[in-house]
N, CA, C and O atoms as a Tripos MOL2 file, in Angstrom:
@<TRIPOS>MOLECULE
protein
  264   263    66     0     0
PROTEIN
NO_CHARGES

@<TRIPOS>ATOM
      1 N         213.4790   33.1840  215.2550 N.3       1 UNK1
      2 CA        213.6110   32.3600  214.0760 C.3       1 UNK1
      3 C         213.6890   30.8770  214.4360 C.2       1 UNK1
      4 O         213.1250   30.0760  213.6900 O.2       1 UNK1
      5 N         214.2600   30.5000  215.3820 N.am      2 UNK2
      6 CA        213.9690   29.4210  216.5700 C.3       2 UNK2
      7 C         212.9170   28.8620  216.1310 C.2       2 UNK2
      8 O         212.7060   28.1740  215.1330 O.2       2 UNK2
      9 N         212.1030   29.3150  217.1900 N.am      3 UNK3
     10 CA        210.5150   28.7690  217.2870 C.3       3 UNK3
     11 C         210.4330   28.4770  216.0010 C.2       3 UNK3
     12 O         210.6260   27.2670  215.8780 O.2       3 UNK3
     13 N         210.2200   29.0480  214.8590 N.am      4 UNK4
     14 CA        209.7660   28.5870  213.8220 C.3       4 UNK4
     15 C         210.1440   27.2670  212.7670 C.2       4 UNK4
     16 O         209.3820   26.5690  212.0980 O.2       4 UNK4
     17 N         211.7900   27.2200  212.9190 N.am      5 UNK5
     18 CA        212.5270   26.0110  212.8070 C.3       5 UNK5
     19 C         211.6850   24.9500  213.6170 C.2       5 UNK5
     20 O         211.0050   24.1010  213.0400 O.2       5 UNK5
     21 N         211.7680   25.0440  214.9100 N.am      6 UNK6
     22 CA        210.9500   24.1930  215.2580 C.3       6 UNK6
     23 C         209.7860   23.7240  215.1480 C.2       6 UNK6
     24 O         209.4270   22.8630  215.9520 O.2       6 UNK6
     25 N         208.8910   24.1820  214.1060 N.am      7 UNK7
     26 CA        207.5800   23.7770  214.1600 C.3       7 UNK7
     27 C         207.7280   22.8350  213.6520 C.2       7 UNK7
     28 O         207.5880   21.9520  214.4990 O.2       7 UNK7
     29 N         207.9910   22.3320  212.5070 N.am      8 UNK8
     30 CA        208.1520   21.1990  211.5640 C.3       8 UNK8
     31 C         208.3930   20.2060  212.4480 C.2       8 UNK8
     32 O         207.5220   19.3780  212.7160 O.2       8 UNK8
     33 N         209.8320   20.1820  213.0970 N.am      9 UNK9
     34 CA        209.9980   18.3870  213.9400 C.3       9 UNK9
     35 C         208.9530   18.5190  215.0020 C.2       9 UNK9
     36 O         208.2880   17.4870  215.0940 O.2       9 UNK9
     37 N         208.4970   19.7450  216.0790 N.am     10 UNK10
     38 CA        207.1940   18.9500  216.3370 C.3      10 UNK10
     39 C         206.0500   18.6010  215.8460 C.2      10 UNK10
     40 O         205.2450   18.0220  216.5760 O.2      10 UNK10
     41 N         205.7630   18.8690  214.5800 N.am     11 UNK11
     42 CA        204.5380   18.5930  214.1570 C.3      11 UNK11
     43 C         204.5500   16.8800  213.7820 C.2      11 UNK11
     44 O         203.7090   16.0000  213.9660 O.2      11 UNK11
     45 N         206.0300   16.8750  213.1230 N.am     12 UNK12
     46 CA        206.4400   15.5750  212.6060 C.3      12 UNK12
     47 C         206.3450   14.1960  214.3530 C.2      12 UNK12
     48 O         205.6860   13.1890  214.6100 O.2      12 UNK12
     49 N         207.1420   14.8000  214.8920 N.am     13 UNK13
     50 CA        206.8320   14.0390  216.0580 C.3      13 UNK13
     51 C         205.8060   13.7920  216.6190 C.2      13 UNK13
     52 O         205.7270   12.6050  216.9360 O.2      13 UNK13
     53 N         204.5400   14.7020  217.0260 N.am     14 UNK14
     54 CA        203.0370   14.5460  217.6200 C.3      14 UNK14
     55 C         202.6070   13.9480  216.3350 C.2      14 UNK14
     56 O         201.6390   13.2470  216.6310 O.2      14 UNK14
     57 N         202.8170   13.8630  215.1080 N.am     15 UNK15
     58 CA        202.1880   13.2150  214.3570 C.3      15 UNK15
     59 C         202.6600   11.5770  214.1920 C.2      15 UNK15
     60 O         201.7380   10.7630  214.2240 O.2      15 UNK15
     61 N         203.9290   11.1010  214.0340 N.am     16 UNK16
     62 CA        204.0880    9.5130  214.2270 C.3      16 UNK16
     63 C         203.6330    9.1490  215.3950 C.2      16 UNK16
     64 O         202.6750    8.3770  215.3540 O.2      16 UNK16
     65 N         204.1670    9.5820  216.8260 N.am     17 UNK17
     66 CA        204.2730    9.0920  217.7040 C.3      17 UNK17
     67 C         202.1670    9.0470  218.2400 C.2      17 UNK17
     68 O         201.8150    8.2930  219.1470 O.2      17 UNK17
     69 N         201.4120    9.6970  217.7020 N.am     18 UNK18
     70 CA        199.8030   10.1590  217.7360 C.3      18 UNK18
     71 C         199.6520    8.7330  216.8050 C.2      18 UNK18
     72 O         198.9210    7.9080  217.3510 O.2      18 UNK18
     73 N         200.0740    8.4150  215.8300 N.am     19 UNK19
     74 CA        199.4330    7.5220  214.8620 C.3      19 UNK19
     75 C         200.2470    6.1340  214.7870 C.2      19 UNK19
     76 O         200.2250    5.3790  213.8150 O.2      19 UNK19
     77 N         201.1280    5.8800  216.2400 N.am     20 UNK20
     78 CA        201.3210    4.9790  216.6090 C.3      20 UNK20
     79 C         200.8820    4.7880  217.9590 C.2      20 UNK20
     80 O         200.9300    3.6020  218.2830 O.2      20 UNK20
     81 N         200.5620    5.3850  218.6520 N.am     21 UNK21
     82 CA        199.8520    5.3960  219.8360 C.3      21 UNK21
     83 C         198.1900    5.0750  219.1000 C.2      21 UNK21
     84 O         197.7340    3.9390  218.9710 O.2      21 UNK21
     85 N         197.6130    6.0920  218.7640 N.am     22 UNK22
     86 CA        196.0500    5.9960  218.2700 C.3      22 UNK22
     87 C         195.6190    4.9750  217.7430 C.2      22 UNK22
     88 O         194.5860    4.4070  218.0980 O.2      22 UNK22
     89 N         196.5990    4.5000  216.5330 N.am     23 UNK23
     90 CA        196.6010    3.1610  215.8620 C.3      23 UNK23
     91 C         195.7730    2.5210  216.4970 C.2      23 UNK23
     92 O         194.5900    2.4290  216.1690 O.2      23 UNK23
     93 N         196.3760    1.9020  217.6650 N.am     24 UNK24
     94 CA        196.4340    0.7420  219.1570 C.3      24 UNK24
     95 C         195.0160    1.0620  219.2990 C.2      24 UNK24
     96 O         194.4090    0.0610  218.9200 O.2      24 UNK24
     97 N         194.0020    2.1760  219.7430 N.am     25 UNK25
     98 CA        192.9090    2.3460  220.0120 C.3      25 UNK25
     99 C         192.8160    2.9740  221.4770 C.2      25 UNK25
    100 O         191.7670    3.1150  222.1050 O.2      25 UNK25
    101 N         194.3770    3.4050  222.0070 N.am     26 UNK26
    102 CA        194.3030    4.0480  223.1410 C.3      26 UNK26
    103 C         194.0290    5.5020  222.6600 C.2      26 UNK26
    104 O         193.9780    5.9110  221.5000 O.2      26 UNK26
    105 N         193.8790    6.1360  223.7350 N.am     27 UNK27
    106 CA        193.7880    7.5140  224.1050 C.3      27 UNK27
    107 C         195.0940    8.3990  224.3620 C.2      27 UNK27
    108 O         195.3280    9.5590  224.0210 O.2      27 UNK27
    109 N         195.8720    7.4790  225.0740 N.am     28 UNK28
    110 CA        197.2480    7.8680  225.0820 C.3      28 UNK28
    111 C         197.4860    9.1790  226.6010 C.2      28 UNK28
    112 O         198.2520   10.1100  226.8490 O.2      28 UNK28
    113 N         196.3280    8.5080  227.2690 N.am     29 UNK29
    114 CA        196.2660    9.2820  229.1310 C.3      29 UNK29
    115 C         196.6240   10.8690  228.5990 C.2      29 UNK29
    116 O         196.2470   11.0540  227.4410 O.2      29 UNK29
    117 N         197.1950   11.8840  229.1560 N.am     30 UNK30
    118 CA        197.4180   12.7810  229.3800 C.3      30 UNK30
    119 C         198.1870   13.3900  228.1460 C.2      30 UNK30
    120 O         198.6800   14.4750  228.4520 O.2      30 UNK30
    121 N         198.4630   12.9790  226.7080 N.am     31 UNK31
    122 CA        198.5530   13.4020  225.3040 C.3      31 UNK31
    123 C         197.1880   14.0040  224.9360 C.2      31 UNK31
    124 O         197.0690   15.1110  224.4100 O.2      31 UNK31
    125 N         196.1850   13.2020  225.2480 N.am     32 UNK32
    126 CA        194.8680   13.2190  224.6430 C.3      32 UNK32
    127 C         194.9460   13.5600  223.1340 C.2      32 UNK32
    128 O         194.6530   14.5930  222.5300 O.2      32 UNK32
    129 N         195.4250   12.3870  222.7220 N.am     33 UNK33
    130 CA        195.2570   12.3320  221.1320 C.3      33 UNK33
    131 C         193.9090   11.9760  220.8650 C.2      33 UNK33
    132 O         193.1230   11.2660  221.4930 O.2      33 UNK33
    133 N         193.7810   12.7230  219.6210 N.am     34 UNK34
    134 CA        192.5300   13.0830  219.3500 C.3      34 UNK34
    135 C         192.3030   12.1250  217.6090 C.2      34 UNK34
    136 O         193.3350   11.5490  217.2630 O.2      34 UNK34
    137 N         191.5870   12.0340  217.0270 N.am     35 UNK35
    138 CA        191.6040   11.9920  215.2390 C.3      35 UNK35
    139 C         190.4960   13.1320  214.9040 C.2      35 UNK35
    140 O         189.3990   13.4580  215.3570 O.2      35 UNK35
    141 N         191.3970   13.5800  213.8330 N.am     36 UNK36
    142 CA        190.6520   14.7560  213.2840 C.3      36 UNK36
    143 C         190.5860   13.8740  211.7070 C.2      36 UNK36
    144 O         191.3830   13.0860  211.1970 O.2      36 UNK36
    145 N         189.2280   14.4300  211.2290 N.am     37 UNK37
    146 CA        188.4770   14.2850  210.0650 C.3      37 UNK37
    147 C         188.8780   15.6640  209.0490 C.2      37 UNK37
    148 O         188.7130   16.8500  209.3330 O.2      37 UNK37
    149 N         189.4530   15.0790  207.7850 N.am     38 UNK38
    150 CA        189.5320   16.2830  206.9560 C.3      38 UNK38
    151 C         188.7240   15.4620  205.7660 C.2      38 UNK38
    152 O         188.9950   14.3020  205.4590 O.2      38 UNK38
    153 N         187.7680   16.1960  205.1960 N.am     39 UNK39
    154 CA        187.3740   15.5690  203.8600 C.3      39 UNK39
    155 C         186.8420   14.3740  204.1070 C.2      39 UNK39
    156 O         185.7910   14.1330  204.7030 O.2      39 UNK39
    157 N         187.8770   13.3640  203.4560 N.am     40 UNK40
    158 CA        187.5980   11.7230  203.6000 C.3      40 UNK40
    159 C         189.2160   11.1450  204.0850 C.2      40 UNK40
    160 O         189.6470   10.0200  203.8320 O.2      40 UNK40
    161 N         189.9730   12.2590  204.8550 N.am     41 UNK41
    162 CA        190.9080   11.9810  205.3580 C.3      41 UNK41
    163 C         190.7160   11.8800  206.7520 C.2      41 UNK41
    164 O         189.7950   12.5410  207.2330 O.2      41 UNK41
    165 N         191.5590   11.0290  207.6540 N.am     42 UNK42
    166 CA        191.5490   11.0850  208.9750 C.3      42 UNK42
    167 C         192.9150   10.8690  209.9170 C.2      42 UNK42
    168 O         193.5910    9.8680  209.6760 O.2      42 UNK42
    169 N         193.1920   11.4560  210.6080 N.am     43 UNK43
    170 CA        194.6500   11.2590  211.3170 C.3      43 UNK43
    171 C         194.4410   11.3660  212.9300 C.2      43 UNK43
    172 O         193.4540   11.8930  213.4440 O.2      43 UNK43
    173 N         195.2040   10.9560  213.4350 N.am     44 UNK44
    174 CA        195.5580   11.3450  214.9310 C.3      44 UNK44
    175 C         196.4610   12.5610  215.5800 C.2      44 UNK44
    176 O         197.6460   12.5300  215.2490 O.2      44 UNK44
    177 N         196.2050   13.2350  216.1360 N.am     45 UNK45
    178 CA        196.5050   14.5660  216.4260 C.3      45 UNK45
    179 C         196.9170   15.0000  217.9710 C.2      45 UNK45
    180 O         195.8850   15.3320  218.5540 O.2      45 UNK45
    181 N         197.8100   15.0850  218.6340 N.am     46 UNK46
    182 CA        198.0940   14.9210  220.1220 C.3      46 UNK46
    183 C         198.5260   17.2680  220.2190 C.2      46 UNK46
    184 O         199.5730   17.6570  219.7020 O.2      46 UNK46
    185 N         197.8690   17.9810  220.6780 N.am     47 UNK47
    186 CA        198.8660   19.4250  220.8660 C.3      47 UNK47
    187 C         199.1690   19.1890  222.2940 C.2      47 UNK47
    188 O         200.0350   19.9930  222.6390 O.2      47 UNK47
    189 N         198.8960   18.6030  223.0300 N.am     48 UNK48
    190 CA        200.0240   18.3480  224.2860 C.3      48 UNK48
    191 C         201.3780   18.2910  223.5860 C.2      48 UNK48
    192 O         202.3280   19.0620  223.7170 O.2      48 UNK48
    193 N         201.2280   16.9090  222.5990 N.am     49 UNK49
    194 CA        202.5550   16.3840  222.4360 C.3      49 UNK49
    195 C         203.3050   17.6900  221.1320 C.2      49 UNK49
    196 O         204.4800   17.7170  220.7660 O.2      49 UNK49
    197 N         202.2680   18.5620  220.7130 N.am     50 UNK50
    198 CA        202.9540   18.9970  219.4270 C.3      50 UNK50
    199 C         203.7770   20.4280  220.3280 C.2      50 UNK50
    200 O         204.6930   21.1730  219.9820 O.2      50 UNK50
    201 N         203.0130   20.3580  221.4900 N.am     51 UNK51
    202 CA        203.7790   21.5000  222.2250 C.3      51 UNK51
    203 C         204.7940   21.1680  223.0750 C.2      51 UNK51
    204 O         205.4230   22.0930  223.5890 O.2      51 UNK51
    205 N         205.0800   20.0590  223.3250 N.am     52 UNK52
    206 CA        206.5710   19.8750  223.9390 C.3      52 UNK52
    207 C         207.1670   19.7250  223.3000 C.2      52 UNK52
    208 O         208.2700   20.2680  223.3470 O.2      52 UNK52
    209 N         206.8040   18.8710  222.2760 N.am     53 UNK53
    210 CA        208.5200   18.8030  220.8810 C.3      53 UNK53
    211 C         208.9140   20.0950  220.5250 C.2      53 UNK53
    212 O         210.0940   20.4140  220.3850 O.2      53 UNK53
    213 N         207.2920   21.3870  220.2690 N.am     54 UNK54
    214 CA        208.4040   22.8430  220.3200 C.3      54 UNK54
    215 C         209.1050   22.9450  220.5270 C.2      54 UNK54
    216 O         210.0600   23.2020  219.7940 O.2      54 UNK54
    217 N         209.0830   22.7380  222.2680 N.am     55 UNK55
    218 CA        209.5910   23.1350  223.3900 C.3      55 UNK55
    219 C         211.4940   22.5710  222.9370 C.2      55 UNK55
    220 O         212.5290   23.1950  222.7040 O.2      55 UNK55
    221 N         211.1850   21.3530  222.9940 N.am     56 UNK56
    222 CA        212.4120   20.6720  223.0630 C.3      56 UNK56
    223 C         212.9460   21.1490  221.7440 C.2      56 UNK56
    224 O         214.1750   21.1240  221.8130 O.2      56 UNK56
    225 N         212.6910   21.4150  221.0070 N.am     57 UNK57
    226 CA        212.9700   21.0510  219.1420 C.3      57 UNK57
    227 C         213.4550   22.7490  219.3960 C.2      57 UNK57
    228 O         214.4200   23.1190  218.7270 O.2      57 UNK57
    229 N         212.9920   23.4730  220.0680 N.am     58 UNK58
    230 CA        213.4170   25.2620  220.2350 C.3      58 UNK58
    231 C         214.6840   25.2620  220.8510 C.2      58 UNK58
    232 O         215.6070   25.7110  220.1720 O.2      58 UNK58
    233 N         214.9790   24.7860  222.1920 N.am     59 UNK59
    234 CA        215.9780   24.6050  222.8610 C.3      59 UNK59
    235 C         217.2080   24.3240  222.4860 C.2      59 UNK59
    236 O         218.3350   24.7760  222.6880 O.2      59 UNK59
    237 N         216.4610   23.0160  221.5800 N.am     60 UNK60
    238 CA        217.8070   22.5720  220.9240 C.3      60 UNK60
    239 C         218.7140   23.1320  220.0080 C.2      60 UNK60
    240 O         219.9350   23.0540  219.8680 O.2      60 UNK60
    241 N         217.4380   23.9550  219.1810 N.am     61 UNK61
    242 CA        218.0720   24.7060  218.1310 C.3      61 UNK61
    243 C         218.4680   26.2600  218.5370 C.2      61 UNK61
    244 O         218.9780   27.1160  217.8140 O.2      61 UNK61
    245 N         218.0610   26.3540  219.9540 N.am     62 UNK62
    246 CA        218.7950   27.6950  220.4850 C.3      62 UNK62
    247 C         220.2610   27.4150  221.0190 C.2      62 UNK62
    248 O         221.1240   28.2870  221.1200 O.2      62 UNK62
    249 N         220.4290   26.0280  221.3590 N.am     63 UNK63
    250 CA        221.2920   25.7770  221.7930 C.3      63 UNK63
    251 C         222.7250   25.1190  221.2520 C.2      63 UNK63
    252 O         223.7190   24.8290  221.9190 O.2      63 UNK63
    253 N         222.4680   24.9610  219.6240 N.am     64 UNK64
    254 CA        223.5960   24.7450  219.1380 C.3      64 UNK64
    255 C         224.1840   25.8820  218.8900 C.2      64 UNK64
    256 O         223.6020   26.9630  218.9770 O.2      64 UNK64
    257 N         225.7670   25.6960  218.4550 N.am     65 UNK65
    258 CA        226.2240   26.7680  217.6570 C.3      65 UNK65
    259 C         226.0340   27.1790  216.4630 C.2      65 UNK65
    260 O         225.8880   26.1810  215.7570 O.2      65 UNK65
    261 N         225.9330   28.4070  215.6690 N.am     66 UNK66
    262 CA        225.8750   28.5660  214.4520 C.3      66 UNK66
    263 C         226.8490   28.6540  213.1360 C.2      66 UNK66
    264 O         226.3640   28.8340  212.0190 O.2      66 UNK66
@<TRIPOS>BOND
     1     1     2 1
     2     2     3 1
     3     3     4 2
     4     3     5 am
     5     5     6 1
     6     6     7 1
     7     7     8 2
     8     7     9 am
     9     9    10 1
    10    10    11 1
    11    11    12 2
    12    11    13 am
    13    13    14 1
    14    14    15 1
    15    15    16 2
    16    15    17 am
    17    17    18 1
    18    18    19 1
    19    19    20 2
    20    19    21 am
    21    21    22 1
    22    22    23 1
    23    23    24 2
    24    23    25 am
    25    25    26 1
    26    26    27 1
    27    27    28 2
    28    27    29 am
    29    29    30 1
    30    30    31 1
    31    31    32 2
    32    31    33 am
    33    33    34 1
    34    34    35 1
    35    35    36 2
    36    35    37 am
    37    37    38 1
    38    38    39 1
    39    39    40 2
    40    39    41 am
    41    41    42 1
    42    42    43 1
    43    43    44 2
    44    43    45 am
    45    45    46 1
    46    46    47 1
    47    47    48 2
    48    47    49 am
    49    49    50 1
    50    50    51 1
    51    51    52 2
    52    51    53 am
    53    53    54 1
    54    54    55 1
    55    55    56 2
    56    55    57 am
    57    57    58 1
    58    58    59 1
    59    59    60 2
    60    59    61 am
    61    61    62 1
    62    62    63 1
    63    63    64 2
    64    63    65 am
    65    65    66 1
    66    66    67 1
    67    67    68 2
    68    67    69 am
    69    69    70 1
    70    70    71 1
    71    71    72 2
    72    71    73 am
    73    73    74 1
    74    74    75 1
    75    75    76 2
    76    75    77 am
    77    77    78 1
    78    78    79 1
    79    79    80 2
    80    79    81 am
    81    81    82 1
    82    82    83 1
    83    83    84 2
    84    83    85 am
    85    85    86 1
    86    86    87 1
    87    87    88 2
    88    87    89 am
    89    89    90 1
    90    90    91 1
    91    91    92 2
    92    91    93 am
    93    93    94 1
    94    94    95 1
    95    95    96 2
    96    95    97 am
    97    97    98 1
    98    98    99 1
    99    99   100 2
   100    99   101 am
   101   101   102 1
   102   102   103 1
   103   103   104 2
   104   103   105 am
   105   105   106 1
   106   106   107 1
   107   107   108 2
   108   107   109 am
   109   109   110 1
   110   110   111 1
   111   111   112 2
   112   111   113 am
   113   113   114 1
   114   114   115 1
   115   115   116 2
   116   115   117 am
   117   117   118 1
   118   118   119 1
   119   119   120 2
   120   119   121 am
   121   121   122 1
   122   122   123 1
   123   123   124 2
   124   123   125 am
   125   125   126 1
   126   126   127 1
   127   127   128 2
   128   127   129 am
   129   129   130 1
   130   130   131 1
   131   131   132 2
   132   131   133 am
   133   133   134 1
   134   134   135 1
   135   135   136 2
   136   135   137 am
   137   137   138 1
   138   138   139 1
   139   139   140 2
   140   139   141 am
   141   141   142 1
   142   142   143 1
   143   143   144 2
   144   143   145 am
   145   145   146 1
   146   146   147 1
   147   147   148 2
   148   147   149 am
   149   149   150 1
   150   150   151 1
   151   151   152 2
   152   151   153 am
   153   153   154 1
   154   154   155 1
   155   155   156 2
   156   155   157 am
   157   157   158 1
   158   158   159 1
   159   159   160 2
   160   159   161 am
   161   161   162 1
   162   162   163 1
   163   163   164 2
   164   163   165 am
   165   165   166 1
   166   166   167 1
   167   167   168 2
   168   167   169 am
   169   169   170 1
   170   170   171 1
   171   171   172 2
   172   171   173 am
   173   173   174 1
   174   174   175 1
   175   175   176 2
   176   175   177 am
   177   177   178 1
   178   178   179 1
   179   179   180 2
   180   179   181 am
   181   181   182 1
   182   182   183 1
   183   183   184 2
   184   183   185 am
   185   185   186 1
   186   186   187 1
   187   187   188 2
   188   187   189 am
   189   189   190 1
   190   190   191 1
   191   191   192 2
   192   191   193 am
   193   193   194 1
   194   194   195 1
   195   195   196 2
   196   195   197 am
   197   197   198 1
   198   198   199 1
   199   199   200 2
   200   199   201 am
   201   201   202 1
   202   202   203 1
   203   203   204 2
   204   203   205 am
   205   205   206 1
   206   206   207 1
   207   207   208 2
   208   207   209 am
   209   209   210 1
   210   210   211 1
   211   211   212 2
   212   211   213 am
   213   213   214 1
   214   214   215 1
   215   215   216 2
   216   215   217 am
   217   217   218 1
   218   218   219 1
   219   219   220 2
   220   219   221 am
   221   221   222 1
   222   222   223 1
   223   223   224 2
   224   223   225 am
   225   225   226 1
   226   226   227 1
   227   227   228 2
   228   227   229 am
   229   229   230 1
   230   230   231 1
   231   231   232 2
   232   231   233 am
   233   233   234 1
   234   234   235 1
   235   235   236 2
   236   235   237 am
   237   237   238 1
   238   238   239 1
   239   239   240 2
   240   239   241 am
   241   241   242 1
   242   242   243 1
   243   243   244 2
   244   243   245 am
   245   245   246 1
   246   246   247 1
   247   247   248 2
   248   247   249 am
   249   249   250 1
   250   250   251 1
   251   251   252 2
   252   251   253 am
   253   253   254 1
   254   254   255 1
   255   255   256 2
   256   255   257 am
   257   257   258 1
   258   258   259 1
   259   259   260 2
   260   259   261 am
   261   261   262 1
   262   262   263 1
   263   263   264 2
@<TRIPOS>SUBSTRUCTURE
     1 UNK1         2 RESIDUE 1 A UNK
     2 UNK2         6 RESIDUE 1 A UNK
     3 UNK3        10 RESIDUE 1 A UNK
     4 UNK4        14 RESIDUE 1 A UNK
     5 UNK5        18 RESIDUE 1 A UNK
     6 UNK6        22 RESIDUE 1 A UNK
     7 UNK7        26 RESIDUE 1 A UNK
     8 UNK8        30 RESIDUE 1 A UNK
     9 UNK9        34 RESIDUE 1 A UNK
    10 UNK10       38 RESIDUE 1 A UNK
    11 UNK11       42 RESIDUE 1 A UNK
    12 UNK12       46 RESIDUE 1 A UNK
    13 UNK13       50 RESIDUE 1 A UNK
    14 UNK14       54 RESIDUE 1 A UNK
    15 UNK15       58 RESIDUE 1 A UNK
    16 UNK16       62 RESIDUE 1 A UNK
    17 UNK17       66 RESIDUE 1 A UNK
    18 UNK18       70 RESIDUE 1 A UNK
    19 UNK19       74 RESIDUE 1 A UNK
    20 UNK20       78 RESIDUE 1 A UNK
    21 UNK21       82 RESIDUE 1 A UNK
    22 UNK22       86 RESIDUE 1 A UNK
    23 UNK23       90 RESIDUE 1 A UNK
    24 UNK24       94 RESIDUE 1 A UNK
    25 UNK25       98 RESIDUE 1 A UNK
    26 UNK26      102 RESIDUE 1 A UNK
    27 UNK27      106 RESIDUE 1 A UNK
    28 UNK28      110 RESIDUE 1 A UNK
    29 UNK29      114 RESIDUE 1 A UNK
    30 UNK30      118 RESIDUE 1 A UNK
    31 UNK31      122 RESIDUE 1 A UNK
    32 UNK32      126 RESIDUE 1 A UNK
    33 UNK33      130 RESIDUE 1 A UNK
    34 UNK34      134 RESIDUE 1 A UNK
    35 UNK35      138 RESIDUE 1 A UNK
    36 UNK36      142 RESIDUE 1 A UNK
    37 UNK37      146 RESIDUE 1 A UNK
    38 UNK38      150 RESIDUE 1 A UNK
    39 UNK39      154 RESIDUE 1 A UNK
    40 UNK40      158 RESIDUE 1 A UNK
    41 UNK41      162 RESIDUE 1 A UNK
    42 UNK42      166 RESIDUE 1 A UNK
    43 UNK43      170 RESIDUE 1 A UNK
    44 UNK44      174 RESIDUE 1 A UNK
    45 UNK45      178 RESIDUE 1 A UNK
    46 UNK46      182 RESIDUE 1 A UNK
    47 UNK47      186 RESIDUE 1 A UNK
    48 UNK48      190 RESIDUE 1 A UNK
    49 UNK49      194 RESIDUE 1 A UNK
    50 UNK50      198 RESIDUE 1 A UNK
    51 UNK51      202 RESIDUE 1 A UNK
    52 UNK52      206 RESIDUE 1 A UNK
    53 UNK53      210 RESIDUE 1 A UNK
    54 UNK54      214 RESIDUE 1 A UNK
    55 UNK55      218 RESIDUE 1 A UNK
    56 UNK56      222 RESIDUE 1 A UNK
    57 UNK57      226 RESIDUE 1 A UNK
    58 UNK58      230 RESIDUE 1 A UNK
    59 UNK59      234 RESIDUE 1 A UNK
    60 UNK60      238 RESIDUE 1 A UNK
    61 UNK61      242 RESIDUE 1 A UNK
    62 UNK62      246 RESIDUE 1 A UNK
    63 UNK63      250 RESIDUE 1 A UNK
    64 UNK64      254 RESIDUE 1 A UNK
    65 UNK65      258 RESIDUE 1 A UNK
    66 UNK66      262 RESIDUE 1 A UNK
């Protein structure tokens, strides 16, 4: 149930921290943020980064008390 709590803050995190990095016009080295095209929408998109905030965002929430 973890993991799933966690999806949200990493998605939220690879997504500011992607569209403040991308903004700039970098690449962002070893994130490899990407922009994805939806429609006539467009955003910046990092799953390096959306998979460590899991990571961290799981831990954390395995690791408090309930």
């Amino acid at each position: 149930m973890n993991l799933f709590k966690a999806v949200f803050p990493a998605a939220l995190l690879s997504w500011l921290v992607s569209s403040a990095i991308g903004g700039q016009g970098s690449r962002g080295a070893w994130l490899t943020i990407e922009r994805l095209h939806f429609q006539q929408h467009s955003m910046f998109w990092s799953w390096p980064l959306f998979v460590i905030g899991t990571v961290v965002a799981w831990a954390l929430f395995t690791m408090t008390p309930k």
